[in-house]
VOPAGU-2260 file (C-alpha; in pm, 1 decimal, decimal comma):
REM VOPAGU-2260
SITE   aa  ch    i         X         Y         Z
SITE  UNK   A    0     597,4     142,8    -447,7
SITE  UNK   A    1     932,0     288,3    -372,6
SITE  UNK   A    2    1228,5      95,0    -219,7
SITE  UNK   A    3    1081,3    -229,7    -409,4
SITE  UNK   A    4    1154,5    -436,1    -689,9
SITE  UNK   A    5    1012,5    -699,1    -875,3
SITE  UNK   A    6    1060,0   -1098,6    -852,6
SITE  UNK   A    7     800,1   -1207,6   -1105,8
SITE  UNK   A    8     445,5   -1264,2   -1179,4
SITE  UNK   A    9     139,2   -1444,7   -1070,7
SITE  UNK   A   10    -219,9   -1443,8   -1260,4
SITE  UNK   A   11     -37,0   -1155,0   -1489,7
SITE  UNK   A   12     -28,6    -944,3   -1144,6
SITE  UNK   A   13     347,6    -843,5   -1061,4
SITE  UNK   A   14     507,7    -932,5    -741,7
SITE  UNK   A   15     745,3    -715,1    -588,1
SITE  UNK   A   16     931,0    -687,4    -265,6
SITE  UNK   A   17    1002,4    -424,8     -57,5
SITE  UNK   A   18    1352,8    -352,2     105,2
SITE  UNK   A   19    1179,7    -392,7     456,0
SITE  UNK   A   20    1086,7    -783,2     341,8
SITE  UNK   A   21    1444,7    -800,8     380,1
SITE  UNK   A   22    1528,2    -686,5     679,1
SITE  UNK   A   23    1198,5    -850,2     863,6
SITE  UNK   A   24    1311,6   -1195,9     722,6
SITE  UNK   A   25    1633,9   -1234,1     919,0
SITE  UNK   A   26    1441,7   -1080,5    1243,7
SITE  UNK   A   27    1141,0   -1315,3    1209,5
SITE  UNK   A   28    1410,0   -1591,3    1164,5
SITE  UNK   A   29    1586,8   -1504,8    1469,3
SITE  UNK   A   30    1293,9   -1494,7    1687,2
SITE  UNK   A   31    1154,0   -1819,2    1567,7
SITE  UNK   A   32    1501,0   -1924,5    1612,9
SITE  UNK   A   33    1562,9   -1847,5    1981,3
SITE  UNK   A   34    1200,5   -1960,1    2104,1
SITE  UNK   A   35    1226,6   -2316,8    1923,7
SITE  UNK   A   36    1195,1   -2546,3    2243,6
SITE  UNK   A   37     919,1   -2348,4    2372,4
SITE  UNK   A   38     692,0   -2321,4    2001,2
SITE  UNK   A   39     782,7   -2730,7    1970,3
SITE  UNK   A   40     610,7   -2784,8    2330,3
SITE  UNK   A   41     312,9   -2546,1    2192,2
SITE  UNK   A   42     249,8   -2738,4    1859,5
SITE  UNK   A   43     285,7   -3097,7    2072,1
SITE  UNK   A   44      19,3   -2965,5    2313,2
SITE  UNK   A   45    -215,4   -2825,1    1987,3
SITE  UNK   A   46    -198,1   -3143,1    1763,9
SITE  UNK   A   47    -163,1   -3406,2    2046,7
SITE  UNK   A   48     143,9   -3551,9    1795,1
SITE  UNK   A   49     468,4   -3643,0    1966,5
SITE  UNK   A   50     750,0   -3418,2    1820,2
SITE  UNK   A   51    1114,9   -3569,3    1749,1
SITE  UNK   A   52    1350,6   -3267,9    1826,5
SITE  UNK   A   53    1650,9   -3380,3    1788,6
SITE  UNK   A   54    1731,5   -3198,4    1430,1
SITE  UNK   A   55    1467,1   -2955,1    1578,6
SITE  UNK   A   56    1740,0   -2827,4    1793,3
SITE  UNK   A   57    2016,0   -2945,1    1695,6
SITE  UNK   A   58    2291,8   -2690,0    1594,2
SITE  UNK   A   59    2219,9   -2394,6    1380,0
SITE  UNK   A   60    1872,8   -2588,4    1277,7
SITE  UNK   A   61    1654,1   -2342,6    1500,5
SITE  UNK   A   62    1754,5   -2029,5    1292,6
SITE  UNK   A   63    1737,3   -2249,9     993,8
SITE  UNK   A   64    1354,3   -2363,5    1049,7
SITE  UNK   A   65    1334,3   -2015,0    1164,2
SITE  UNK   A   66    1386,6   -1881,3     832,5
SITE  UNK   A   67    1154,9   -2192,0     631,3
SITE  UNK   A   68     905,6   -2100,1     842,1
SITE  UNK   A   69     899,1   -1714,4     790,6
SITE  UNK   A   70     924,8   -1691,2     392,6
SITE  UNK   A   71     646,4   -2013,5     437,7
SITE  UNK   A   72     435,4   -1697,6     649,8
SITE  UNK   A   73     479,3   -1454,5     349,0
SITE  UNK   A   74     418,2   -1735,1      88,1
SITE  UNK   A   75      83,5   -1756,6     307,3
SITE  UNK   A   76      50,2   -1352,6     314,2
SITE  UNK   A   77     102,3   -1359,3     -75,0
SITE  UNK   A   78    -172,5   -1599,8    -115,6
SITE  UNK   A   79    -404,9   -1378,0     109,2
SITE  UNK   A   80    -311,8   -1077,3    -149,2
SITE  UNK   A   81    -381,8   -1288,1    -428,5
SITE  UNK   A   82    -718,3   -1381,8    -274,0
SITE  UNK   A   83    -782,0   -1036,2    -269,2
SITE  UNK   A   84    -631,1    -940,6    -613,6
SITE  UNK   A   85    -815,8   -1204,8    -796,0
SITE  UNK   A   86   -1141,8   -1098,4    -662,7
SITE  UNK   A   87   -1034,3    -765,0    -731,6
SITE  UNK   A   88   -1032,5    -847,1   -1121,0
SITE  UNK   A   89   -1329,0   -1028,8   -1125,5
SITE  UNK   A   90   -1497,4    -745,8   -1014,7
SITE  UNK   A   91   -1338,4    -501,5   -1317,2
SITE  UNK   A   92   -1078,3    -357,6   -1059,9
SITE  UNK   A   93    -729,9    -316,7   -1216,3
SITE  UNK   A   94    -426,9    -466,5    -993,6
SITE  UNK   A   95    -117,4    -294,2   -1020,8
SITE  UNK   A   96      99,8    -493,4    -824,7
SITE  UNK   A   97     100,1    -696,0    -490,6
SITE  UNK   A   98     404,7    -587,9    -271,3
SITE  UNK   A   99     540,1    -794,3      46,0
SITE  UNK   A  100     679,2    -563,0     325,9
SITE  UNK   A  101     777,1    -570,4     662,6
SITE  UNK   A  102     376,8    -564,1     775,5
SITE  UNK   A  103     233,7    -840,7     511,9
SITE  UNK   A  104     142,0    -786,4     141,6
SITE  UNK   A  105     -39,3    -490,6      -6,2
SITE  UNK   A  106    -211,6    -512,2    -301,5
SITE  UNK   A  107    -254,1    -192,2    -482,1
SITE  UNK   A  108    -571,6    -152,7    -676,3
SITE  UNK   A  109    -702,0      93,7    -945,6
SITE  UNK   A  110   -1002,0     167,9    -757,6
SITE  UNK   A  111   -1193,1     537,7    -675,0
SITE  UNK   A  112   -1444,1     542,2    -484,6
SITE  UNK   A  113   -1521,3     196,1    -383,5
SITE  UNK   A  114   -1829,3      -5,3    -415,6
SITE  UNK   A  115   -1957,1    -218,1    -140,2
SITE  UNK   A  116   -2072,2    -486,7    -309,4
SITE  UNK   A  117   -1739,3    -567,9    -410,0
SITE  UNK   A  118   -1515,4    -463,3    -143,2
SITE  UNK   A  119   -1774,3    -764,0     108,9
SITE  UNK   A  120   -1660,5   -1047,5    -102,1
SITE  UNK   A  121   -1303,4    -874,5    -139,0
SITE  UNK   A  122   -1219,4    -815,0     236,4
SITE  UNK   A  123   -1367,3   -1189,3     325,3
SITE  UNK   A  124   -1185,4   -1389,7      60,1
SITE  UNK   A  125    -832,3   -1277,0     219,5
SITE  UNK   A  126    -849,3   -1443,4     568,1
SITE  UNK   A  127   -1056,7   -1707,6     390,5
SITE  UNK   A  128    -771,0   -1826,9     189,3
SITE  UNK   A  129    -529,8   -1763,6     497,9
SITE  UNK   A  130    -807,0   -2047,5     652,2
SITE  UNK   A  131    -750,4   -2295,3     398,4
SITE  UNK   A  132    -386,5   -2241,4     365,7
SITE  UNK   A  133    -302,6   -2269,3     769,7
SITE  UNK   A  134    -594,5   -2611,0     748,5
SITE  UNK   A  135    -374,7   -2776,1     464,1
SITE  UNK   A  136     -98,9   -2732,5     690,5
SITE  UNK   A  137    -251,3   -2855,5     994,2
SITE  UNK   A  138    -385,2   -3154,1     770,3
SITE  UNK   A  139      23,6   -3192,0     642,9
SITE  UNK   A  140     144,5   -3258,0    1045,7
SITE  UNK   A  141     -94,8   -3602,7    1098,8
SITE  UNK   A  142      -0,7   -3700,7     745,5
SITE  UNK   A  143     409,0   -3668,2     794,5
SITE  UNK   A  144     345,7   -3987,7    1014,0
SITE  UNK   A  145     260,0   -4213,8     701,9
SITE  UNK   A  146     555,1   -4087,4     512,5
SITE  UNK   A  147     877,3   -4261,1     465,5
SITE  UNK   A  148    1057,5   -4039,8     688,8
SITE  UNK   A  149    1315,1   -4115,0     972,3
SITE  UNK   A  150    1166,5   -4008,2    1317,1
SITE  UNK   A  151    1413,2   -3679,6    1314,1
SITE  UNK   A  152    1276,4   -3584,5     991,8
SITE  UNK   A  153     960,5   -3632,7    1028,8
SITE  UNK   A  154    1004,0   -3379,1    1335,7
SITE  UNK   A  155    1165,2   -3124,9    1155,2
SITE  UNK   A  156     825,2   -3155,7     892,0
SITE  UNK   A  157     580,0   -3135,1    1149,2
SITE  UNK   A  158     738,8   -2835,5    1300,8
SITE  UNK   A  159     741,4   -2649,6     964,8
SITE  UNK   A  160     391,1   -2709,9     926,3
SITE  UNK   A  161     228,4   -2698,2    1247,6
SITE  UNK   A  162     371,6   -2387,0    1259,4
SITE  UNK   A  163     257,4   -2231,3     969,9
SITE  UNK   A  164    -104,0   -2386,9    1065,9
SITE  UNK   A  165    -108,7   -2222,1    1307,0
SITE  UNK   A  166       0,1   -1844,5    1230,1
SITE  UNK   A  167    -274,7   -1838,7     951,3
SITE  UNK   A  168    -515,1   -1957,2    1129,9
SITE  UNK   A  169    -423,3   -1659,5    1352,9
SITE  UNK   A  170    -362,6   -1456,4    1053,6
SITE  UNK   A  171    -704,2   -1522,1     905,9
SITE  UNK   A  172    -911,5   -1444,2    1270,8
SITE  UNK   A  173    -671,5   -1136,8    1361,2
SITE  UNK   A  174    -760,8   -1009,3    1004,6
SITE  UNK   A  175   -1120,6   -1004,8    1032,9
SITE  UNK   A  176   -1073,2    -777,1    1385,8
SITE  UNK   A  177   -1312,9    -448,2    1292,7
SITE  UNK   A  178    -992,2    -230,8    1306,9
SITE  UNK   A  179   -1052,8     -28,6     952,7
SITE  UNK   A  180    -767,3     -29,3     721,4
SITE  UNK   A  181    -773,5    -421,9     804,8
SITE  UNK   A  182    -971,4    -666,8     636,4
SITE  UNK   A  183   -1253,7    -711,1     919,6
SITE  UNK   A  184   -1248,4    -311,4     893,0
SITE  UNK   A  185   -1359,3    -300,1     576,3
SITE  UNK   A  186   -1596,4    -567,7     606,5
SITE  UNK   A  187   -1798,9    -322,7     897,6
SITE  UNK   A  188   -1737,8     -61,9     645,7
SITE  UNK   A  189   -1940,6    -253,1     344,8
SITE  UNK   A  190   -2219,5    -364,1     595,9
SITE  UNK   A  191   -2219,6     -12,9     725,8
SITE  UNK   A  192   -2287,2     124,2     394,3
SITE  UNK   A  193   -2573,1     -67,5     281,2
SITE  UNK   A  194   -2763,4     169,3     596,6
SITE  UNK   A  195   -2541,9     486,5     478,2
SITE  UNK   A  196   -2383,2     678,1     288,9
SITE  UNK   A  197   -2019,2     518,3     183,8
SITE  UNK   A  198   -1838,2     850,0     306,9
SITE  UNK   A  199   -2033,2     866,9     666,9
SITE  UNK   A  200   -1967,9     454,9     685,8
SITE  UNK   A  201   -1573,4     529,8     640,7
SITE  UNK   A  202   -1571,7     780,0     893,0
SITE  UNK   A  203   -1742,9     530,6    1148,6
SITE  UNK   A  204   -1511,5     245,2    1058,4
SITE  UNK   A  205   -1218,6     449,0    1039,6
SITE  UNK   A  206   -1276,5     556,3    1396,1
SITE  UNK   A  207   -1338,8     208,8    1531,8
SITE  UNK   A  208   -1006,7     113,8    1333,6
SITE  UNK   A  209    -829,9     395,3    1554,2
SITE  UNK   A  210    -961,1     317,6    1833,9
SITE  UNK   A  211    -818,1     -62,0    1823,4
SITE  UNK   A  212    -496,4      75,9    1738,3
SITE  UNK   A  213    -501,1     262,5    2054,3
SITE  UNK   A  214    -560,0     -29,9    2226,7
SITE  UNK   A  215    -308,1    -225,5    2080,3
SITE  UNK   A  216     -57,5      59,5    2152,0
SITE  UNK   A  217    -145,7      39,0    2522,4
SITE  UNK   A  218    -111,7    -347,2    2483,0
SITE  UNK   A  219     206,0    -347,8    2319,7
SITE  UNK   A  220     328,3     -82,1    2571,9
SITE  UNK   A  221     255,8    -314,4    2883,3
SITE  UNK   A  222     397,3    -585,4    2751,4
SITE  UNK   A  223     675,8    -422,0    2554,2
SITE  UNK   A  224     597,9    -574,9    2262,4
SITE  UNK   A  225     713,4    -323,6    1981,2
SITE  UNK   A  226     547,6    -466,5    1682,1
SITE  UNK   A  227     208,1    -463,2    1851,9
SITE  UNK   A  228     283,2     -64,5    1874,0
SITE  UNK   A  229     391,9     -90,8    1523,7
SITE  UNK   A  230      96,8    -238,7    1408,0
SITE  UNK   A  231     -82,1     -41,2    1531,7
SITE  UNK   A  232      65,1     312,8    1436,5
SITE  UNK   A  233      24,0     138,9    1105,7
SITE  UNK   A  234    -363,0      90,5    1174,9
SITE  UNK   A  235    -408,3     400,8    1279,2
SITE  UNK   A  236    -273,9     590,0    1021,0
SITE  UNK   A  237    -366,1     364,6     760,2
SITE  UNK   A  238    -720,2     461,3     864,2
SITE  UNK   A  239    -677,6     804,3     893,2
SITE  UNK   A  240    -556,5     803,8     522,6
SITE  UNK   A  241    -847,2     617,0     390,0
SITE  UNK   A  242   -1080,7     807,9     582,1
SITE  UNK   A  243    -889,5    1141,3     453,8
SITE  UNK   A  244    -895,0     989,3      85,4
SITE  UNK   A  245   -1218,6     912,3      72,9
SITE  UNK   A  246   -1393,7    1245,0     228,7
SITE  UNK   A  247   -1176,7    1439,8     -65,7
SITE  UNK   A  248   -1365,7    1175,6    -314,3
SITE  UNK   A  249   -1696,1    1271,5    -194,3
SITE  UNK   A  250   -1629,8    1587,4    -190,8
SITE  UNK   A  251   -1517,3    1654,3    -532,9
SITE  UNK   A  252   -1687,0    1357,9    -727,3
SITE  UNK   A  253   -1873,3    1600,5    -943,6
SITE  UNK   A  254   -1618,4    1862,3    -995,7
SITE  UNK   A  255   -1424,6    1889,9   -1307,1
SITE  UNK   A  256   -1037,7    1982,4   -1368,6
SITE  UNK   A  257   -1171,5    2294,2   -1608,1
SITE  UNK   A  258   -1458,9    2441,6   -1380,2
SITE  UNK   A  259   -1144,2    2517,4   -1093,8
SITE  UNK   A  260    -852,2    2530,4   -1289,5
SITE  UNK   A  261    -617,0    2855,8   -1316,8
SITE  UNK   A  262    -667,6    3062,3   -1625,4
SITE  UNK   A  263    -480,7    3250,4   -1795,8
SITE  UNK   A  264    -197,9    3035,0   -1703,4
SITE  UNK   A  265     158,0    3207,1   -1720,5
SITE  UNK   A  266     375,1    3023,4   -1961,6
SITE  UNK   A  267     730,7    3086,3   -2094,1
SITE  UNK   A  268     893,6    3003,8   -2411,2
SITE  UNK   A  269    1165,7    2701,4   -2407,6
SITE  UNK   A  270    1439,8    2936,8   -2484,0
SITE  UNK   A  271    1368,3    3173,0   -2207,6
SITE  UNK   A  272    1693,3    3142,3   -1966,5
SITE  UNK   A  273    1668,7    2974,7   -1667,5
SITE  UNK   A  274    1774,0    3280,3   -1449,8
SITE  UNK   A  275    1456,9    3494,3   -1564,2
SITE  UNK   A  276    1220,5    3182,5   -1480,1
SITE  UNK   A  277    1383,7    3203,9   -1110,5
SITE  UNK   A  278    1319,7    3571,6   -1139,8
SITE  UNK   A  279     935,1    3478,9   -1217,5
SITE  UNK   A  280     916,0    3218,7    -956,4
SITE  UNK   A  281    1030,0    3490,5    -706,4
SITE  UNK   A  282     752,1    3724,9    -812,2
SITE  UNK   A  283     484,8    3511,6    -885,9
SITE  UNK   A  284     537,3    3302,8    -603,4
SITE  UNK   A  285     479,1    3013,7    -843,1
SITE  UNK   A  286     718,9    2688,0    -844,4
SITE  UNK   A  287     628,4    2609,0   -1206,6
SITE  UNK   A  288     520,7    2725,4   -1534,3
SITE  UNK   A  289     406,5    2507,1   -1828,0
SITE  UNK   A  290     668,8    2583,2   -2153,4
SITE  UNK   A  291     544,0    2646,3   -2490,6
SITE  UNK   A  292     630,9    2669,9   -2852,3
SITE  UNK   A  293     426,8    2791,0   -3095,5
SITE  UNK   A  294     124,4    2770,6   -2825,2
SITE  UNK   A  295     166,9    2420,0   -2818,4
SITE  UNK   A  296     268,8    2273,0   -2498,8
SITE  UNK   A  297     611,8    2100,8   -2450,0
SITE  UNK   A  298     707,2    2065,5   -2134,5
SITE  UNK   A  299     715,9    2197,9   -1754,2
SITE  UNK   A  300    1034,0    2367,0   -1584,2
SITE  UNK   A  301     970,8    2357,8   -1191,7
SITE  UNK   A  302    1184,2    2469,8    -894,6
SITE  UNK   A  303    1284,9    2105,3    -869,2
SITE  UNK   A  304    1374,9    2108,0   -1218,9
SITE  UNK   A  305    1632,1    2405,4   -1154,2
SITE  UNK   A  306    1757,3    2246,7    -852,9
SITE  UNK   A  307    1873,0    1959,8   -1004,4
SITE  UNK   A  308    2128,0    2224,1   -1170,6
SITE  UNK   A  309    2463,8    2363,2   -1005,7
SITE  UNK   A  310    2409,5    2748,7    -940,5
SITE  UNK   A  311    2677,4    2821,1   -1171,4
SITE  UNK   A  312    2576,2    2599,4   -1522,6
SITE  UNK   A  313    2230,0    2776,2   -1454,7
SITE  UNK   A  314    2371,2    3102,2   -1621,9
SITE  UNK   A  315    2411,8    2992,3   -1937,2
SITE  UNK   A  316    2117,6    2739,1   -1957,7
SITE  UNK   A  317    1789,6    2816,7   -2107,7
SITE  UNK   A  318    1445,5    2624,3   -2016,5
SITE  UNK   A  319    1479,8    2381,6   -2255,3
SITE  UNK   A  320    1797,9    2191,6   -2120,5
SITE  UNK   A  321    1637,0    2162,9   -1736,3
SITE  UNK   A  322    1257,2    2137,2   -1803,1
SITE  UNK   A  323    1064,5    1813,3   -1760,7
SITE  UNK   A  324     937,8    1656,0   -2132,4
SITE  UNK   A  325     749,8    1379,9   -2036,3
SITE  UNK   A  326     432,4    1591,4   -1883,3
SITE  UNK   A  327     105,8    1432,1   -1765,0
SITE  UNK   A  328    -157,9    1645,0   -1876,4
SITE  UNK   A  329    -548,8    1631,9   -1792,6
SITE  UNK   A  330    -878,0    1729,1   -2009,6
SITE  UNK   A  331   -1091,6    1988,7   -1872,9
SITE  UNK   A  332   -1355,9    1723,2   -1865,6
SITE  UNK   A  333   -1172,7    1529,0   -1644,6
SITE  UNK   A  334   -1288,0    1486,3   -1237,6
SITE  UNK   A  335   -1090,9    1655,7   -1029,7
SITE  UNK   A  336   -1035,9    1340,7    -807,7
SITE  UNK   A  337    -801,8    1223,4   -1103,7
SITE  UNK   A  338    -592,1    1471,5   -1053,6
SITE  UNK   A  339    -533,8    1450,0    -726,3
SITE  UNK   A  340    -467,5    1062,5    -746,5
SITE  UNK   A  341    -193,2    1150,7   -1028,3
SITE  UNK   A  342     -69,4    1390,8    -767,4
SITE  UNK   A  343     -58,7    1194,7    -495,3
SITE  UNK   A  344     117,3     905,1    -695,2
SITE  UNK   A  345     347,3    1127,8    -880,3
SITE  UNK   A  346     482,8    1355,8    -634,1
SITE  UNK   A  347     292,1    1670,1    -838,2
SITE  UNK   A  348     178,0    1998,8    -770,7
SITE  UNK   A  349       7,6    2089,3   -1047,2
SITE  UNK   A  350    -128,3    1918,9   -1399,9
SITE  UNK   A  351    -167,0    2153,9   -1737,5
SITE  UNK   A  352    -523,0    2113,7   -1912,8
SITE  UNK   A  353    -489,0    2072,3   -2258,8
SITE  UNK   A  354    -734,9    2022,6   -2471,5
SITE  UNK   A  355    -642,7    1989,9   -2874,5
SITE  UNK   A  356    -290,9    2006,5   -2797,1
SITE  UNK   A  357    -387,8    2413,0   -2601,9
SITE  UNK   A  358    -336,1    2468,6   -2256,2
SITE  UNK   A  359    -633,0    2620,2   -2136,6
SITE  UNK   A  360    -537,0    2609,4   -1794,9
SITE  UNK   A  361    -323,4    2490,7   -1466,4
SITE  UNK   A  362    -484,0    2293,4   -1160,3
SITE  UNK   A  363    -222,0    2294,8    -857,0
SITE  UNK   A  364    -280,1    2100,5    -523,2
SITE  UNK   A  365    -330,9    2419,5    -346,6
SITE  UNK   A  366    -671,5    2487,9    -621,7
SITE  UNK   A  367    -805,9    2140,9    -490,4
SITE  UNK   A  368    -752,7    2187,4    -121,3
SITE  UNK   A  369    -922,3    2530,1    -159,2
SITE  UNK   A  370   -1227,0    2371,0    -347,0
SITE  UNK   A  371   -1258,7    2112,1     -76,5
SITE  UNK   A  372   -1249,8    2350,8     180,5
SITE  UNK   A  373   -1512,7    2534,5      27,5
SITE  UNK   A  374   -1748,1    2260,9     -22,4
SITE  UNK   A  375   -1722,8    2124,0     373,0
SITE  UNK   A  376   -1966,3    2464,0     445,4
């Protein structure tokens, strides 16, 4: 994911965090922070447990607690992912990476079209393990009592986890909410699609999803609360997404790359100068041609390529010093839902098809969006 980077590994699954982890940290920190007196009445009134609070508040302890407590929430949102991931791999699913971010973790999964059977035990182990975690904690605040702690100390302790008790045991229940991308979303979407079919079940759960998020919106508008609207503009589009993602899956799970790909494609030769290709791209109205030597492929030169050039170098340059070497290329046996993922995650508009080391043909985003269209009659 863009804008992250990695800080190690867990179960062989990389961990990375995004820039936003960064920012929410300090904010989370603050507001735990400035609400101290207030949460430490709260957690005396939940676990019946007298509270010392005089480290609690003393000082710049509030904004320090508020910070323990906040990476302990995303330590508890990393174990939710890894719930997930774990399952994930059990179930032959290939994990990328998990990423923490300014809304939780996300897990990203090699997965096409996805199979209920394994997303039920997928979506339910998350706010399972978000259960157990925020239980341990709760269990942690009656046993700080028996520890060899001074009363002050002790305080500080039970704060820290009483705290983090509670916000995964809210975690885990808000989770299972029906609101589709969420975890209780896809739940309803796995029990919906044991009674239909997988695409018709997304749409219905994808609409429920939006129509919490509206709700929330409203919610977080009365009571100016602006990461309940957050939440749910990411609900809400999250959903939409899916939904959008999946209907192109269903759509064009039996269409292959070489029964709608361009052909004869227009290719030009690596010492072709750039000003002619810009000449082409006028007339053709195409951002990119596939180069060739010897009618083996070698590259791609693309509008962006040329762009990354200053006007005036361009004159004397020929393809081969802007085009693009390393080139994804597809089979024409190859779905057509492939190459849209590799689109979508590369920033493409269109893949060669090659087949022993030939290009038999072009597939652009535009040849997909056509098909699709053409297949909703």
């Amino acid at each position: 994911m863009d804008g992250s980077f990695r800080i190690g590994r867990l179960f062989g699954i990389p961990i990375l965090i995004h820039y936003t982890f960064l920012v929410v940290i300090p904010l989370f920190a603050w507001i735990i922070g400035s609400q101290i007196s207030t949460t430490t009445d709260m957690l005396k009134e939940i676990f019946q447990v007298p509270i010392d609070t005089t480290m609690v508040t003393a000082g710049f302890m509030p904004y320090i607690l508020g910070t323990i407590s906040a990476l302990g929430l995303f330590f508890g949102v990393l174990v939710h992912e890894l719930a997930h991931s774990l399952v994930a791999q059990k179930k032959g699913i290939a994990i990328n990476s998990i990423t923490l971010m300014i809304f939780g973790g996300i897990a990203t999964m090699e997965e096409g079209v996805p199979d209920p059977r394994a997303e039920l035990p997928m979506a339910l182990v998350g706010p399972v393990a978000s259960l157990i975690f925020g239980l341990a904690c709760c269990w942690l605040v009656y046993l700080v009592p028996s520890l060899p702690v001074t009363g002050s100390t002790a305080g500080v302790l039970i704060f820290v986890f009483g705290y983090l008790g509670v916000l995964n045991i809210v975690l885990c229940f808000f989770n299972l909410i029906p609101a589709f991308p969420m975890d209780g979303g896809r739940v309803l979407r796995a029990w919906l699609a044991g009674r239909m079919p997988l695409h018709r079940a997304t749409r219905i759960a994808a609409d429920v999803g939006k129509g919490f998020a509206i709700i929330f919106g409203i919610i977080g508008l009365f009571v100016l609360s602006p990461f309940l609207i957050l939440i749910a503009l990411f609900i809400y589009i999250g959903a939409n997404m899916e939904s959008t993602a999946l209907k192109y899956s269903h759509l064009l799970q039996d269409v292959t790359v070489g029964s709608m790909m361009s052909s004869p494609v227009t290719t030009v030769a690596s010492t072709l100068p750039v000003s002619q290709v810009i000449g082409m791209m006028y007339s053709s109205k195409h951002l990119g041609f596939p180069v060739v030597e010897r009618d083996t492929l070698v590259g791609m030169i693309t509008l962006a390529d040329v762009n990354r050039t200053s006007s005036i170098d361009r004159e004397a340059m020929q393809v081969r010093d802007v085009m693009t070497k390393e080139i994804i290329t597809l089979p024409p046996t190859a779905p057509v839902i492939d190459a849209l993922r590799i689109m979508s995650a590369h920033n493409f508009g269109r893949i060669p098809v090659v087949e022993d080391g030939k290009i038999l043909g072009i597939v652009t985003r535009t040849d997909i969006l056509k098909v699709t269209e053409l297949r909703q009659i």
